[in-house]
MIGU-329593 format. One record per atom (N, C-alpha, C): residue number from 0; y, x, z; residue in three letters. Coordinates in steps of 0.05 Angstrom, whole numbers, m for minus. Each point is the difference from the previous one (the first is absolute). Last residue first. Layout:
BEGIN
+-----+--------+--------+--------+--------+
| num |      Y |      X |      Z | residu |
+-----+--------+--------+--------+--------+
| NUM |      Y |      X |      Z |    ALA |
...
+-----+--------+--------+--------+--------+
This chain:
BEGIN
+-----+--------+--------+--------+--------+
| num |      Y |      X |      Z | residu |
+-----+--------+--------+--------+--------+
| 149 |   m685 |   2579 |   3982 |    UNK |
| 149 |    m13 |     24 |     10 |    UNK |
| 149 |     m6 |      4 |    m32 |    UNK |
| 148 |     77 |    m66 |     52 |    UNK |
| 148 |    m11 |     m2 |    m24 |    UNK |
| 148 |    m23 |     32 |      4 |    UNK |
| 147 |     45 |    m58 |     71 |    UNK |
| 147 |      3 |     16 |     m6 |    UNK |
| 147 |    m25 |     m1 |    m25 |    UNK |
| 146 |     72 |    m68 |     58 |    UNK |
| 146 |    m25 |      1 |    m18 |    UNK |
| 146 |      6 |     32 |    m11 |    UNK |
| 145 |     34 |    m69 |     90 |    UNK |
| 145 |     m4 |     24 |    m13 |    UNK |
| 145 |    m19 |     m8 |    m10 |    UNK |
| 144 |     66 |    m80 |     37 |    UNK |
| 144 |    m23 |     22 |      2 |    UNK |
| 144 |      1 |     19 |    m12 |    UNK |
| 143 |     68 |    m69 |     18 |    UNK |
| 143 |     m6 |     29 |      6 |    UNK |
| 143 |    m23 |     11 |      5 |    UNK |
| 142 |    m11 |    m97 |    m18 |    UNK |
| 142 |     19 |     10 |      5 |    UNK |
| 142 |      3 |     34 |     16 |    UNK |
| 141 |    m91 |    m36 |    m43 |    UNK |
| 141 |     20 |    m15 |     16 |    UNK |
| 141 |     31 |     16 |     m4 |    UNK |
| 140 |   m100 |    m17 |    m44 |    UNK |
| 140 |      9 |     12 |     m6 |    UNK |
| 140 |     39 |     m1 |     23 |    UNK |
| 139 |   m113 |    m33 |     m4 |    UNK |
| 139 |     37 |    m16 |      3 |    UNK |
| 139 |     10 |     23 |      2 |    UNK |
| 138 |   m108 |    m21 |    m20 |    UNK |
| 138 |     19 |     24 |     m1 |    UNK |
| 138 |     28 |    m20 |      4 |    UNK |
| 137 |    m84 |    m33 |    m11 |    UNK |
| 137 |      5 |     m4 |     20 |    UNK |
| 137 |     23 |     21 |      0 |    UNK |
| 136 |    m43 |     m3 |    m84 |    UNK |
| 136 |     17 |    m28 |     m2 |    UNK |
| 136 |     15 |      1 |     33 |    UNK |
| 135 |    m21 |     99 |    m38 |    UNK |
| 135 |    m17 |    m23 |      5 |    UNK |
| 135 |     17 |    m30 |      8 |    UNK |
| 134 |     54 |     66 |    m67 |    UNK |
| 134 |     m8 |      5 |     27 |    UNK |
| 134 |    m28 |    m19 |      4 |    UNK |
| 133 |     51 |     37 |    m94 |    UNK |
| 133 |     m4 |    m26 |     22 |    UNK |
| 133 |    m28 |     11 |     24 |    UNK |
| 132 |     80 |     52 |    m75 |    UNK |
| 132 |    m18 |      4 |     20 |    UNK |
| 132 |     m7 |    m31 |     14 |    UNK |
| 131 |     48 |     29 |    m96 |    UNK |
| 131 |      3 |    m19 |     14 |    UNK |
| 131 |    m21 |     15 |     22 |    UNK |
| 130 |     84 |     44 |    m61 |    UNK |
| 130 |    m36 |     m8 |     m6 |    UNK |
| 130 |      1 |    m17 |     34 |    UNK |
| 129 |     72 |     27 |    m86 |    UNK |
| 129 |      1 |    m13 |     20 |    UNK |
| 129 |    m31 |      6 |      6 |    UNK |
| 128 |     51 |     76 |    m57 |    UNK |
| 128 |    m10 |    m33 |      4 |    UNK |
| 128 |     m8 |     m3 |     29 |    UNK |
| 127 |     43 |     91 |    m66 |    UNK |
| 127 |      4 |    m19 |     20 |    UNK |
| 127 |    m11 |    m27 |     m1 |    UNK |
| 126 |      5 |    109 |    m59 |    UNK |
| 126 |      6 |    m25 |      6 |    UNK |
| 126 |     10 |    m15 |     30 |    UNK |
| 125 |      0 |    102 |    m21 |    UNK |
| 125 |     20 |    m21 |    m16 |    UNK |
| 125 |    m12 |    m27 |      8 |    UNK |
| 124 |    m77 |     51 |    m12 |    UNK |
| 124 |     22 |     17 |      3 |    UNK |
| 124 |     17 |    m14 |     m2 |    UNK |
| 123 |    m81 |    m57 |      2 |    UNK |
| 123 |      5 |     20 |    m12 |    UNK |
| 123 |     28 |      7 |     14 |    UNK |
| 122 |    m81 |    m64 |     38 |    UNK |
| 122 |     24 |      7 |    m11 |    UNK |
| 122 |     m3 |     25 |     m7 |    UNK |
| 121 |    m60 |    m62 |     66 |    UNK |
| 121 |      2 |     10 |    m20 |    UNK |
| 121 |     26 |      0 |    m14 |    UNK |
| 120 |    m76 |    m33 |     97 |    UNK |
| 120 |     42 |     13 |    m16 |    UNK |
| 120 |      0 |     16 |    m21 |    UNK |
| 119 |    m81 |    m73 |     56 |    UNK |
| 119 |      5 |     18 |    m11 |    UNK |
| 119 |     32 |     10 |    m20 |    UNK |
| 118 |    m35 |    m47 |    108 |    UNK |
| 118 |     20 |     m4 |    m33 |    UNK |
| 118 |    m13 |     23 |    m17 |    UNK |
| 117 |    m27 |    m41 |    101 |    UNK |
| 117 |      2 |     23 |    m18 |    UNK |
| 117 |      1 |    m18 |    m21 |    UNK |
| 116 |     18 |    m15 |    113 |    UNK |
| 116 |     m1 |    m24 |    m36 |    UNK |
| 116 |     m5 |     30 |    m13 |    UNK |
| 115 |     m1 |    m30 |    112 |    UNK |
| 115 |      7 |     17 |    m25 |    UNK |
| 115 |    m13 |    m11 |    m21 |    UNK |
| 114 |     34 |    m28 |    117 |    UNK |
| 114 |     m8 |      1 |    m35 |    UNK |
| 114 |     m5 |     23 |    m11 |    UNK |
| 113 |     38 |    m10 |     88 |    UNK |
| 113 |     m7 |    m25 |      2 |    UNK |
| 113 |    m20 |    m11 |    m25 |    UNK |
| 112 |     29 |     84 |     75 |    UNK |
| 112 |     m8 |      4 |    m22 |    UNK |
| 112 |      1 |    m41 |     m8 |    UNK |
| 111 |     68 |     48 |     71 |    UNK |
| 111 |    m33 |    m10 |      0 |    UNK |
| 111 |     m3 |    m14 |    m25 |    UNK |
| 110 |     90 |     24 |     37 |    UNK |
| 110 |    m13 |     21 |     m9 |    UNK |
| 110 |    m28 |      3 |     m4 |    UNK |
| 109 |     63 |    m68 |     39 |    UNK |
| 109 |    m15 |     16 |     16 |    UNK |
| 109 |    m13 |     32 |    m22 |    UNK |
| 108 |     37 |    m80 |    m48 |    UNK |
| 108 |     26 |     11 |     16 |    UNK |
| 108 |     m9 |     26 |     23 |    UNK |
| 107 |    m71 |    m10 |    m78 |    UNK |
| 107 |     13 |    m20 |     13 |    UNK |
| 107 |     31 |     12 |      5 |    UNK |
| 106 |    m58 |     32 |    m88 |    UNK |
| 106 |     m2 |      6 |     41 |    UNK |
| 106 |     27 |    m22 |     m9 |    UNK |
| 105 |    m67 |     21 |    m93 |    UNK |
| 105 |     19 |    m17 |     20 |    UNK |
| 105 |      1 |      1 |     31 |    UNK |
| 104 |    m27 |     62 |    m95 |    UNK |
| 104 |    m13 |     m9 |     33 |    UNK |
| 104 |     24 |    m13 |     14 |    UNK |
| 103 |    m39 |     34 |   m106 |    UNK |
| 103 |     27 |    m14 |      5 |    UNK |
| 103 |    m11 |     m2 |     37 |    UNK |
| 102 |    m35 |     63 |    m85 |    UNK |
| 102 |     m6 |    m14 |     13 |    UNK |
| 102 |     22 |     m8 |     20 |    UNK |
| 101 |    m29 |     34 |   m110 |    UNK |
| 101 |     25 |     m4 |     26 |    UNK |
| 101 |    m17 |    m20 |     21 |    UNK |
| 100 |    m43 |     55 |    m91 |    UNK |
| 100 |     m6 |    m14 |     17 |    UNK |
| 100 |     25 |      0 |     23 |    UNK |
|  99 |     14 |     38 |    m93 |    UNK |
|  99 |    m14 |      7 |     22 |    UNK |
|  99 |      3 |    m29 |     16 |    UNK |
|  98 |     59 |     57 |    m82 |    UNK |
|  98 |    m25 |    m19 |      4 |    UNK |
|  98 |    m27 |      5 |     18 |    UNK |
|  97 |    114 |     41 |    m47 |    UNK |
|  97 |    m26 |     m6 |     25 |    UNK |
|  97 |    m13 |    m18 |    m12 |    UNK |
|  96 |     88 |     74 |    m36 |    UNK |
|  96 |    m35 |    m17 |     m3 |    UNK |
|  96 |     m7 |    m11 |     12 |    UNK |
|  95 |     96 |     27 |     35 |    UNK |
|  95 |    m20 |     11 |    m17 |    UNK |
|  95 |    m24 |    m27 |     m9 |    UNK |
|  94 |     76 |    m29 |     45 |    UNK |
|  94 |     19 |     29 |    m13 |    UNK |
|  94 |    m19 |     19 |    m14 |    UNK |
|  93 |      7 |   m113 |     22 |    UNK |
|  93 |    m22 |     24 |     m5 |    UNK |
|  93 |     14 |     25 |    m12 |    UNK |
|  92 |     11 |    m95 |     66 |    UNK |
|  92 |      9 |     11 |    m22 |    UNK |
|  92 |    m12 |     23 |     m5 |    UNK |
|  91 |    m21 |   m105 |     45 |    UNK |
|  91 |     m3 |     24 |      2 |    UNK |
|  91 |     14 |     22 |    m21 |    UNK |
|  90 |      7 |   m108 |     52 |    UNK |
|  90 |      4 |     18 |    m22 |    UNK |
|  90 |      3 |     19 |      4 |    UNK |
|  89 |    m59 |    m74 |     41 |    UNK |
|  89 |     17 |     21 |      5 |    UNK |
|  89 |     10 |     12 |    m19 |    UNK |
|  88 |    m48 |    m87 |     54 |    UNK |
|  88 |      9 |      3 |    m27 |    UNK |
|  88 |     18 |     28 |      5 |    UNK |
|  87 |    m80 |    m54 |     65 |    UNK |
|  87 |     29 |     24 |      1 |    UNK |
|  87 |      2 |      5 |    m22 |    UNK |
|  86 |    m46 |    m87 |     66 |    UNK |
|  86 |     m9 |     16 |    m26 |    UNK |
|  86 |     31 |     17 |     m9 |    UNK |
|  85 |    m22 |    m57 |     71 |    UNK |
|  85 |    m27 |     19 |     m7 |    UNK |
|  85 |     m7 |     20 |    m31 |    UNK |
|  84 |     46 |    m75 |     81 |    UNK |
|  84 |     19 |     13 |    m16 |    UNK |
|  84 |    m25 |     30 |     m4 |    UNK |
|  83 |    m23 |   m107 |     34 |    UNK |
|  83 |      6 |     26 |      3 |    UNK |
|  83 |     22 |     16 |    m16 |    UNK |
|  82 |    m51 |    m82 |    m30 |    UNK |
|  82 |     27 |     m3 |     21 |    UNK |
|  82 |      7 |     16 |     14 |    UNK |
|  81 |    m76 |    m10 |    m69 |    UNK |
|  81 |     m1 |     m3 |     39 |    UNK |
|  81 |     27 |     m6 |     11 |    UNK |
|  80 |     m6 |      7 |   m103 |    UNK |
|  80 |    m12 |    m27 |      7 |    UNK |
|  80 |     m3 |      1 |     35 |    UNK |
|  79 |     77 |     76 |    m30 |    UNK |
|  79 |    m29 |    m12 |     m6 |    UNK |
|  79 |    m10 |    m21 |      7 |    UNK |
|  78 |     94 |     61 |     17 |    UNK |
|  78 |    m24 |    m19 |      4 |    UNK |
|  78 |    m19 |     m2 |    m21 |    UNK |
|  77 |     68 |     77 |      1 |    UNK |
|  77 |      3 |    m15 |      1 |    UNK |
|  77 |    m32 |    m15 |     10 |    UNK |
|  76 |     80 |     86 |    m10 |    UNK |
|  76 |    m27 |     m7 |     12 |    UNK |
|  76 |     m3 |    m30 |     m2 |    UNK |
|  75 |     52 |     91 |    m55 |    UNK |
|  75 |      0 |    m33 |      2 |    UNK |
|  75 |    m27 |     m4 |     22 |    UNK |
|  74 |     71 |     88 |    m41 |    UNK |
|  74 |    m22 |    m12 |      8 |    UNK |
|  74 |     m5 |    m27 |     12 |    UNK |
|  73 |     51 |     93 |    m54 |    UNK |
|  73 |      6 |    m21 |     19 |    UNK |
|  73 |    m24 |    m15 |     m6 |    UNK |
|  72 |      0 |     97 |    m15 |    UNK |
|  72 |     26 |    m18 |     m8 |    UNK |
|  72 |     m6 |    m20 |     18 |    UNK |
|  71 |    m54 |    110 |      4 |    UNK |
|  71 |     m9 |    m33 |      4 |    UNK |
|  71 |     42 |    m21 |    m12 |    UNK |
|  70 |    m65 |     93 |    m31 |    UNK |
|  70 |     19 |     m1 |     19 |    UNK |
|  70 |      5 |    m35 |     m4 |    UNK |
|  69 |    m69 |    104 |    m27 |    UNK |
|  69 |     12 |    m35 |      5 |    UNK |
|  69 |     22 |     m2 |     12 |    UNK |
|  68 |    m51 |     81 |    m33 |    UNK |
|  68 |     25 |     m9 |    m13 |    UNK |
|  68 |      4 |    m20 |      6 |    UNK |
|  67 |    m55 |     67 |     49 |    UNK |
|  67 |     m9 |    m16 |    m27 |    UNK |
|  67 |     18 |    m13 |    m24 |    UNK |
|  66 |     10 |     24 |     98 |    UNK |
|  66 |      1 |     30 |    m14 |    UNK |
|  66 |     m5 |     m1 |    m28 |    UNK |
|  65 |      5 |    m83 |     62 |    UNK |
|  65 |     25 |      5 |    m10 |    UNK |
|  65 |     m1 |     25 |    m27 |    UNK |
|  64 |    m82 |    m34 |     38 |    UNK |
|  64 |     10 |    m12 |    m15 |    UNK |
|  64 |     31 |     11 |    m16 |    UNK |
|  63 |    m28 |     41 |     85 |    UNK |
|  63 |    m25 |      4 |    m31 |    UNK |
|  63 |     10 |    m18 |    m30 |    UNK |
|  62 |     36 |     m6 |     96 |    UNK |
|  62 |     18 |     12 |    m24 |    UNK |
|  62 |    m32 |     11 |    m18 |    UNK |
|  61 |     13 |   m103 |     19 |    UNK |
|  61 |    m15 |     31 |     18 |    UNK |
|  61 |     10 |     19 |    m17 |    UNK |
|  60 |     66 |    m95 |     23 |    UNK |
|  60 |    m25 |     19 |    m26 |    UNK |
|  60 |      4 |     23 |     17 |    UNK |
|  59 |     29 |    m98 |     33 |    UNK |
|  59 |     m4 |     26 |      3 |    UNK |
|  59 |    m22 |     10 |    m24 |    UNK |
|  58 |     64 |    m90 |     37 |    UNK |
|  58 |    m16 |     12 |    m19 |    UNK |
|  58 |      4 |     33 |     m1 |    UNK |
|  57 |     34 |    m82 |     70 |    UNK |
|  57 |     m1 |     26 |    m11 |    UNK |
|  57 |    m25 |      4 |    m22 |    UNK |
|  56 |     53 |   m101 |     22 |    UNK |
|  56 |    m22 |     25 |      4 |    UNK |
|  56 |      4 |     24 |    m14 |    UNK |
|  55 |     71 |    m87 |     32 |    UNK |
|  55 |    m14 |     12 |    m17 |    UNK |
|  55 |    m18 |     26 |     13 |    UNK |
|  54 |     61 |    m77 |     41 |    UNK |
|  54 |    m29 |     m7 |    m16 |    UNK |
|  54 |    m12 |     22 |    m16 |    UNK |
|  53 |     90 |     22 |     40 |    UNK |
|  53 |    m18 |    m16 |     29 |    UNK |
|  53 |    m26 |     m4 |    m18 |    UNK |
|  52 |     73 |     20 |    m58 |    UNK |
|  52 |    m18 |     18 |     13 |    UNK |
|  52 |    m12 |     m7 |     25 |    UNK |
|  51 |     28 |    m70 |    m47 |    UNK |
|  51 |    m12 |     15 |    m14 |    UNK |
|  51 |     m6 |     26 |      9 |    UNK |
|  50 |     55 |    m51 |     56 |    UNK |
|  50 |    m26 |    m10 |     m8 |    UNK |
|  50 |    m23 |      8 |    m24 |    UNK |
|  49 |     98 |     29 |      9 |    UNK |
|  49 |    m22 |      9 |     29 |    UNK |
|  49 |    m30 |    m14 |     m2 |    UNK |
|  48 |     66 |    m17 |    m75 |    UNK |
|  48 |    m12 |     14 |     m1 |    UNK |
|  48 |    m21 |     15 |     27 |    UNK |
|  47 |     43 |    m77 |     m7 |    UNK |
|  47 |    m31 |      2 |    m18 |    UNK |
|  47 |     m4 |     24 |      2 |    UNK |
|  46 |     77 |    m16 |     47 |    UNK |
|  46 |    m19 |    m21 |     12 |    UNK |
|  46 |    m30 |     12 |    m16 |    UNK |
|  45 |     83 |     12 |    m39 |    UNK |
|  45 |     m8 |     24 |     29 |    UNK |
|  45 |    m20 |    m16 |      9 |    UNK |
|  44 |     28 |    m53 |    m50 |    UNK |
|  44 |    m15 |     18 |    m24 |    UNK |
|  44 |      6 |     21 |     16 |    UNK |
|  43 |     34 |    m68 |     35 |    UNK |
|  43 |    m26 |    m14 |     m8 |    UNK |
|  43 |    m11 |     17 |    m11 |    UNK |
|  42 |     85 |     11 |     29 |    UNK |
|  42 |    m17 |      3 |     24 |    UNK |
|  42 |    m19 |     m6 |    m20 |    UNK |
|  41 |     60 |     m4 |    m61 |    UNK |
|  41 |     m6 |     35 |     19 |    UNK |
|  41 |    m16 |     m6 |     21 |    UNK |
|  40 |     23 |    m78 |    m35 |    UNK |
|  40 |    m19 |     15 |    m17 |    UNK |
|  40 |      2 |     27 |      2 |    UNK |
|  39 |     50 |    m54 |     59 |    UNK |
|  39 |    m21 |     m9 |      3 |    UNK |
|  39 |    m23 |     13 |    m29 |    UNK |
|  38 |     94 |     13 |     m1 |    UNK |
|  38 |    m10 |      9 |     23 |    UNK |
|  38 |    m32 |     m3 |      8 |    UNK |
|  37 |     51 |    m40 |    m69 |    UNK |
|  37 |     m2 |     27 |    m10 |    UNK |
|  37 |    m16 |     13 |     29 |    UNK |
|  36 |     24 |    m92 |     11 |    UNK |
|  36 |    m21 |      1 |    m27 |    UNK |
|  36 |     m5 |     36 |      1 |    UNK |
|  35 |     73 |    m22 |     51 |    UNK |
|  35 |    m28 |     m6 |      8 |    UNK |
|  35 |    m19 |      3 |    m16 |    UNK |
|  34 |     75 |      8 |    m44 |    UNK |
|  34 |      5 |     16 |     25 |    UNK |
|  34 |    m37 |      2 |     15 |    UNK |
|  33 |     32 |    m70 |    m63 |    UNK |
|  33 |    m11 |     25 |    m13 |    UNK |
|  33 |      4 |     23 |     19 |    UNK |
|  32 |     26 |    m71 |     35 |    UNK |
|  32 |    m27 |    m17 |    m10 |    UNK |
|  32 |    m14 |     30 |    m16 |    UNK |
|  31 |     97 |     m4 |     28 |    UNK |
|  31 |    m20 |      0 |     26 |    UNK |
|  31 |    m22 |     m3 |     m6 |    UNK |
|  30 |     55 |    m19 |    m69 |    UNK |
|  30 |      4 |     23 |      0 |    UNK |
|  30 |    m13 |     11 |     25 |    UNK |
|  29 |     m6 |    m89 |    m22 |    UNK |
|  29 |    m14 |     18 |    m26 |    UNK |
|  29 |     m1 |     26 |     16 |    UNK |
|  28 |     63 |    m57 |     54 |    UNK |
|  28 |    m33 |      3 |      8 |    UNK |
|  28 |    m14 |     14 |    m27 |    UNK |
|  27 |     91 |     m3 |    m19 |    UNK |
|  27 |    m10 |     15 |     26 |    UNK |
|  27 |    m35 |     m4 |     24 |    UNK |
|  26 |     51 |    m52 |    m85 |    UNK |
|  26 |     m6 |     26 |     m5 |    UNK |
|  26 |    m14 |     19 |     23 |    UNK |
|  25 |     14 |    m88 |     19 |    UNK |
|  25 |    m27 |      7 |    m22 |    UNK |
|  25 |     m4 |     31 |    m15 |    UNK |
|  24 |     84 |    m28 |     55 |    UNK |
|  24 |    m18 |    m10 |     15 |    UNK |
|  24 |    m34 |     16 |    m19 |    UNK |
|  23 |     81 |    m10 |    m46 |    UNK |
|  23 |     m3 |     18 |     17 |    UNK |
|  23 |    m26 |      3 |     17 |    UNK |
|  22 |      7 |    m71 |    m48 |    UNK |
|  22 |      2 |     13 |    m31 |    UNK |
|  22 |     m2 |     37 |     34 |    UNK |
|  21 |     30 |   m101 |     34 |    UNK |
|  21 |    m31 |     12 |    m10 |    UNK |
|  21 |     m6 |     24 |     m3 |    UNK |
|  20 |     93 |     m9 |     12 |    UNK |
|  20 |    m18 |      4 |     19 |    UNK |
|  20 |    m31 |      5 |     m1 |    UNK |
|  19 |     53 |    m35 |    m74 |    UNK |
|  19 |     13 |     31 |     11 |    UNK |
|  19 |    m24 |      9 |     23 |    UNK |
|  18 |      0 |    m80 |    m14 |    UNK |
|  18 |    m21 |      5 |    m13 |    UNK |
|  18 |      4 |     22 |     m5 |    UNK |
|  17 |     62 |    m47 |     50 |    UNK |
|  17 |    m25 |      2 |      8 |    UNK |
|  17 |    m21 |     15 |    m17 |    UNK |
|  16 |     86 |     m3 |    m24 |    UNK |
|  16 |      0 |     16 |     16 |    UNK |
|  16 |    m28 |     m3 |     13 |    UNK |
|  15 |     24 |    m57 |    m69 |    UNK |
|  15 |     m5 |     27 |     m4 |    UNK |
|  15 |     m8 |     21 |      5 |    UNK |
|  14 |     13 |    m94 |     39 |    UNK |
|  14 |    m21 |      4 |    m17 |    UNK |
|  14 |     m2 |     28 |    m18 |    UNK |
|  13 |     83 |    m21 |     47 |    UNK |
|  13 |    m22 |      1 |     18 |    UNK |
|  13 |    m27 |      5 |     m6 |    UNK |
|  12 |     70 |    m22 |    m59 |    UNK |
|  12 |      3 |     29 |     14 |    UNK |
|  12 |    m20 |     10 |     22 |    UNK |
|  11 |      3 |    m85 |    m47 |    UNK |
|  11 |     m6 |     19 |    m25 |    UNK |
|  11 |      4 |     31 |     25 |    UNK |
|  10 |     24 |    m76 |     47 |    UNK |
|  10 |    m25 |     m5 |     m6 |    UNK |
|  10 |     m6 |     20 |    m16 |    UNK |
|   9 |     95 |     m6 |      8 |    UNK |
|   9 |    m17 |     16 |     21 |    UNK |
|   9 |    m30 |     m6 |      7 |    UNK |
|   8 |     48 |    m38 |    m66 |    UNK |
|   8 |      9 |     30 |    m11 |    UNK |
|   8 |    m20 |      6 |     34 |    UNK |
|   7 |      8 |    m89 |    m10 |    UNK |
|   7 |    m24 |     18 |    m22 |    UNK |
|   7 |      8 |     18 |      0 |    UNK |
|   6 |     51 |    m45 |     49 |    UNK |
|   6 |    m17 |     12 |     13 |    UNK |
|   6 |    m23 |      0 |    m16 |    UNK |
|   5 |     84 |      4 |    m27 |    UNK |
|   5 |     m2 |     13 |     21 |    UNK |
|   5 |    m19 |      3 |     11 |    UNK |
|   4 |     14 |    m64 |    m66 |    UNK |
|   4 |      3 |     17 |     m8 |    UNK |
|   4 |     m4 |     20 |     17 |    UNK |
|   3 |     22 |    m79 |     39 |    UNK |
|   3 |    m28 |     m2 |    m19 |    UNK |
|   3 |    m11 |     31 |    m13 |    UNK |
|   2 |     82 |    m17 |     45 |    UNK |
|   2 |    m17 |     13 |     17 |    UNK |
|   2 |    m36 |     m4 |    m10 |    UNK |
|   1 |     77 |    m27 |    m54 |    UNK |
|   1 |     10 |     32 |      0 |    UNK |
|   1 |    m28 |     m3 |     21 |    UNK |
|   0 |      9 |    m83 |    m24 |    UNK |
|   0 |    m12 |     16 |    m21 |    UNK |
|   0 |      0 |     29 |      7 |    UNK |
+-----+--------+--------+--------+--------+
């Protein structure tokens, strides 16, 4: 009876200590798991952001425009039924009056002319909207290109 007893006491002890073990064990990979985890979303979002400035275009305003009261916010290029990238969403802000014909000229990476789109731009003092320039359908609007607004 006594070693009957004995050796459920050291079955119960063993089964504790193992799962002691588990319980550690599991803590310490979580705790390796969020380590990595944390690491890997600093590389992934240094990552976007070089790639975001690697993909983006200069937008340039003529200081005619600038002497005027424009001034350009953020901007969208997107596709069209060609599959190009032809068309330039821009939000413009207005420190005076305007309304006038904008003309938009898309250059390459070479600095060679590839488009132009005219918008008419209208606003009051204070405001701000989005306006759209679409390019000719063969226009691809590419990675670091230049757009100077005239």
């Amino acid at each position: 009876m006594k070693l009957h007893q004995i050796t459920i006491l050291i079955i119960i002890l063993l089964l504790f200590s193992c799962n002691r073990i588990a319980n550690k064990t599991k803590e310490g990979i979580n705790k390796g798991g969020e380590v990595v985890g944390e690491s890997a979303t600093e590389f992934f979002e240094g990552v976007s952001v070089g790639v975001d400035k690697t993909l983006e275009c200069k937008i340039v305003l003529s200081d005619d425009l600038q002497i005027k009261g424009l001034k350009t916010g953020v901007y969208d290029i997107q596709s069209l039924t060609s599959g190009n990238n032809n068309k330039l969403t821009l939000y413009i802000i207005f420190d005076e009056n305007f309304n006038k014909d904008v003309i938009a000229k898309a250059f390459n990476k070479s600095g060679l002319e590839i488009g132009r789109s005219t918008t008419t731009i209208s606003g009051k003092k204070g405001d701000a909207n989005y306006f759209d320039f679409l390019f000719d359908e063969r226009t691809d609007i590419g990675f670091r290109n230049k757009i100077t607004l005239e």
